[in-house]
C-alpha positions as CSV (number, residue, x, y, z in Angstrom):
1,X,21.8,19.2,44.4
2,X,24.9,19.2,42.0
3,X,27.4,17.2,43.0
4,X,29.5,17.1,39.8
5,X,29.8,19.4,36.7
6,X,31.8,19.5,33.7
7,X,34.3,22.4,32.0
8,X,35.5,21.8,28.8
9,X,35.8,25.6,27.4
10,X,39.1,26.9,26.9
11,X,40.7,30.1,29.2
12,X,40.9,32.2,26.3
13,X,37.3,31.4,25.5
14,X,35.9,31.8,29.1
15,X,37.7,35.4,29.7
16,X,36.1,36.8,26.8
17,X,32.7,35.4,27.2
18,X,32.6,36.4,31.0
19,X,34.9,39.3,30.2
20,X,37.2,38.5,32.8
21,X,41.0,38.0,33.2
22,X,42.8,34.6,35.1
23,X,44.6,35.2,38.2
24,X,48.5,36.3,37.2
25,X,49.3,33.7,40.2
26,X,47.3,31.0,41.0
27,X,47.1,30.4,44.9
28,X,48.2,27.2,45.7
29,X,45.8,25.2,48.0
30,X,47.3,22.0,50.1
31,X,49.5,21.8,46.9
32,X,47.3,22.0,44.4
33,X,46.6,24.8,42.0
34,X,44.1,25.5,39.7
35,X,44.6,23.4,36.3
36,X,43.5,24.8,32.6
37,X,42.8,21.3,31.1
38,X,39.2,20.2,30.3
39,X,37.7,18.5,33.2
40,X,34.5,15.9,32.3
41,X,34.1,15.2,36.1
42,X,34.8,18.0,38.7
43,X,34.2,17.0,42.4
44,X,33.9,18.2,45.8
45,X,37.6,19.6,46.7
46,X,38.5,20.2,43.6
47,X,40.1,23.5,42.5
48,X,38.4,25.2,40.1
49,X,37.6,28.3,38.2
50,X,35.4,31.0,39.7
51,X,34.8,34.7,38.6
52,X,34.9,37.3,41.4
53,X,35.2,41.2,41.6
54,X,38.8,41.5,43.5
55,X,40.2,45.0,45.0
56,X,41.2,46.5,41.6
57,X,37.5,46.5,41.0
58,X,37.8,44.1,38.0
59,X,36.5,40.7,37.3
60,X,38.7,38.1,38.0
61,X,39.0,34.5,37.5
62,X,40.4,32.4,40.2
63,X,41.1,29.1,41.6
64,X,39.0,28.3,44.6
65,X,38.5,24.8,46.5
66,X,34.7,23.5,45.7
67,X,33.0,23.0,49.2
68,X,32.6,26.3,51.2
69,X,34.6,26.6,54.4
70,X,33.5,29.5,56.7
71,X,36.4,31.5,58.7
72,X,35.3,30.3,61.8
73,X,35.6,26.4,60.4
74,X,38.2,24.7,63.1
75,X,39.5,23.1,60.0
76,X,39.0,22.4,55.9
77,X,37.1,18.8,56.9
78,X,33.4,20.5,56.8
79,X,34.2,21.9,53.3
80,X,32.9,18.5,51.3
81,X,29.8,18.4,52.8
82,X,28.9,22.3,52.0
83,X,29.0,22.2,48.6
84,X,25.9,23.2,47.6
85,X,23.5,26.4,49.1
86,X,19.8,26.4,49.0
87,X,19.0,29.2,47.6
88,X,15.4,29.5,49.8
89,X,17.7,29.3,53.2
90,X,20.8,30.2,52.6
91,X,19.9,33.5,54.2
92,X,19.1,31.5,57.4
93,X,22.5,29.5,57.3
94,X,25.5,31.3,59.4
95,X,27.7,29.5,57.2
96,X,26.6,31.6,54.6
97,X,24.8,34.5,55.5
98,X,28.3,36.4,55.3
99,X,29.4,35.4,51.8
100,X,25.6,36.1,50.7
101,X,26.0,39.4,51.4
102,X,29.9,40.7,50.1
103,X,31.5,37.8,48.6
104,X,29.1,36.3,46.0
105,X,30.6,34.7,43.0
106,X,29.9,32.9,38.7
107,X,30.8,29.5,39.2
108,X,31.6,28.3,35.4
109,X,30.9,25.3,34.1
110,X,29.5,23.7,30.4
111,X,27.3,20.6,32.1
112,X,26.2,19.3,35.3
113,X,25.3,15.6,36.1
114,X,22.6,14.2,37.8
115,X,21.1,10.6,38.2
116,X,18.1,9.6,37.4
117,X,16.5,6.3,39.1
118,X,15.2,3.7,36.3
119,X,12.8,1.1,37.6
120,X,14.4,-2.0,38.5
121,X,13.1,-5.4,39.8
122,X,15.4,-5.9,42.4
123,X,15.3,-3.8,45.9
124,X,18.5,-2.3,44.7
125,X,17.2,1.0,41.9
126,X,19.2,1.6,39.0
127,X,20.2,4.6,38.6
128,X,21.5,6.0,35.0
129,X,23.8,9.4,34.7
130,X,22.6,12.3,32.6
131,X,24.1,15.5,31.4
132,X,22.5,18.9,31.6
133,X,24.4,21.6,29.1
134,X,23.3,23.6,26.8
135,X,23.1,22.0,22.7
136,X,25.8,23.7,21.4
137,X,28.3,22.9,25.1
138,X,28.6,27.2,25.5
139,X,29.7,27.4,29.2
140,X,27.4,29.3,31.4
141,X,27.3,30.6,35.1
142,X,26.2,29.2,38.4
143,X,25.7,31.1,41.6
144,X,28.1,30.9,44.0
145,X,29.3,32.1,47.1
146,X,33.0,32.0,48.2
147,X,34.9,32.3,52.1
148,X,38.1,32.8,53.2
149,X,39.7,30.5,55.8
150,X,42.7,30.8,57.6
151,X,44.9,27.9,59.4
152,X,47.0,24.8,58.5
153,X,47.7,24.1,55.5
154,X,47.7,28.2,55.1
155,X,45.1,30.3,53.5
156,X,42.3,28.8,51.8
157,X,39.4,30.3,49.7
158,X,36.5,27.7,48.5
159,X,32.8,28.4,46.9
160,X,29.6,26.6,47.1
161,X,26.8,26.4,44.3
162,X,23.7,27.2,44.8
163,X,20.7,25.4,44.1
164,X,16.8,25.9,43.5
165,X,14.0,24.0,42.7
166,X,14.1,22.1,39.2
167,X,12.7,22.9,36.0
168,X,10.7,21.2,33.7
169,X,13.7,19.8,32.2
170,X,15.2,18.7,35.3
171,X,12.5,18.0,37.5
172,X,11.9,14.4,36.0
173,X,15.3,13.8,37.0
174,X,15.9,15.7,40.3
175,X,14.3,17.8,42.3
176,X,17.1,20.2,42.5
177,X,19.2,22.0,40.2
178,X,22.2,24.4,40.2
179,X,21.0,28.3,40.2
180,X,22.2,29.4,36.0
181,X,22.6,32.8,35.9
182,X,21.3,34.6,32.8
183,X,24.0,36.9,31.2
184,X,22.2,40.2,32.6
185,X,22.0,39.4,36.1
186,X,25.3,38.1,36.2
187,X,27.3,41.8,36.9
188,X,24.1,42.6,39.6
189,X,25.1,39.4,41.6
190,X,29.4,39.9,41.6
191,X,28.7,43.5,43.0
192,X,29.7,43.1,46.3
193,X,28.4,46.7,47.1
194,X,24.8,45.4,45.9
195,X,23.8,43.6,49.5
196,X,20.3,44.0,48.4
197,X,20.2,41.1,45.6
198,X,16.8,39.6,44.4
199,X,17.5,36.2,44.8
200,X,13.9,35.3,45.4
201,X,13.6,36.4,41.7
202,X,16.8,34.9,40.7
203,X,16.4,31.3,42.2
204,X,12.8,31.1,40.3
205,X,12.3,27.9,38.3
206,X,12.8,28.6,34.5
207,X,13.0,27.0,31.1
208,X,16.1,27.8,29.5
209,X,16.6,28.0,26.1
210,X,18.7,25.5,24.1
211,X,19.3,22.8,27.3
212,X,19.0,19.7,26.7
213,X,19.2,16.3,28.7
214,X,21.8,13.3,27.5
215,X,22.8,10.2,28.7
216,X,26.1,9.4,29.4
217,X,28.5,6.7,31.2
218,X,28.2,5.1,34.5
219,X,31.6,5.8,34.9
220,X,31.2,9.5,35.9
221,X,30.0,8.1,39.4
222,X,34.2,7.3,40.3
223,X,35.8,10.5,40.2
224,X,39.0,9.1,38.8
225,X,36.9,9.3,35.3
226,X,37.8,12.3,34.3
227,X,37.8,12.1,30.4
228,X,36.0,12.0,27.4
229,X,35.0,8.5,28.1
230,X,31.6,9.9,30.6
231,X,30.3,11.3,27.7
232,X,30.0,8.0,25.8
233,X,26.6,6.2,27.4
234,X,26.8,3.1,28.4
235,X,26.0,-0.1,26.2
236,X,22.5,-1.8,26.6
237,X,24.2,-4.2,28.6
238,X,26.0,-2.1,30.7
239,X,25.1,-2.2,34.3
240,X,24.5,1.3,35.6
């Protein structure tokens, strides 16, 4: 799964590299909009930047809640626990069979965290944070899928990531991994009139070129570490 990524790229920098332009106005959702600054720990419920295809037939980038709450969701409290879509069922799942089809989305990001168990000699494993991103920290684009919900606090729109089997990189670390899109399949998947996507081709385990694995703090696991500080890995006597 992926359970917390990292942004770090400038605005300027991620509308010309995904050729898209932010939102003029920002939605606001339960009083929060999206924020430009660098984020080292994004979370479940946070708002942040997606790229969609909106009426105008342009790409945008918007603000949307991370965990995917379907319109027929009595309320926003299911959203945390669907953020991430398995790219093998997700054509199975009513909660996203809709969005698979019309309302498909680039998640961006420059890293994703995962945890990898260490062997311990107590009953309790250790577990030790790693970063996935690319050598030189260029952002790149997960799949996503987003929904539009309806009720109190007001209108809400949220994503989900989805996820496939690891790759050789990963797969020592986790079994799953977030679905990167490669830059020419990226337009194919955001055409909302292309319900006939490969994603069985898409969601295929891959190498990809120039990602690499690093360690980095413990204190990514509290999401009130949301600094430069989770990059630093811990000291030898750290706990984990």
């Amino acid at each position: 799964m992926c359970g917390r990524y990292r942004l770090t790229t400038k605005g300027k920098n991620l509308e010309q590299l995904f050729d898209a332009e932010f939102d003029d106005q920002p939605a606001r959702l339960e009083g929060r909009e999206l924020s430009v600054k660098p984020r080292f720990n994004v979370a479940p419920t946070d708002v942040m930047p997606v790229v969609r295809i909106q009426e105008d037939g342009r790409h945008h980038i918007s603000g949307l809640r991370w965990g995917l709450v379907p319109f027929w969701s009595k309320d926003l409290s299911g959203g945390a626990r669907m953020i991430n879509a398995r790219a093998e069922t997700v054509f199975e799942k009513a909660a996203f069979k809709d969005s698979l089809r019309r309302r498909r989305c680039l998640v961006l990001a420059d890293g994703f965290y995962e945890w990898k168990t260490l062997p311990s000699t107590t009953q309790k494993p250790k577990k030790q944070p790693v970063l996935f991103a690319f050598d030189d920290d260029r952002p790149f684009a997960m799949a996503g899928l987003w929904a539009r919900w309806k009720g109190p606090p007001g209108l809400v729109e949220s994503f989900t990531i989805l996820t496939t089997g690891a790759n050789e990189l990963v797969g020592p670390v986790h079994d799953r991994m977030p679905l990167i899109l490669d830059a020419a399949d990226r337009a194919a998947w955001l055409d909302p009139d292309n319900e006939d996507v490969d994603l069985q081709r898409l969601a295929e385990p891959r190498p990809i070129a120039g990602f690499t694995l690093r360690l980095v703090s413990s204190k990514v696991g509290n999401v009130k570490n949301d600094d430069e500080s989770v990059l630093v890995p811990d000291a030898p006597d750290e706990k984990s």
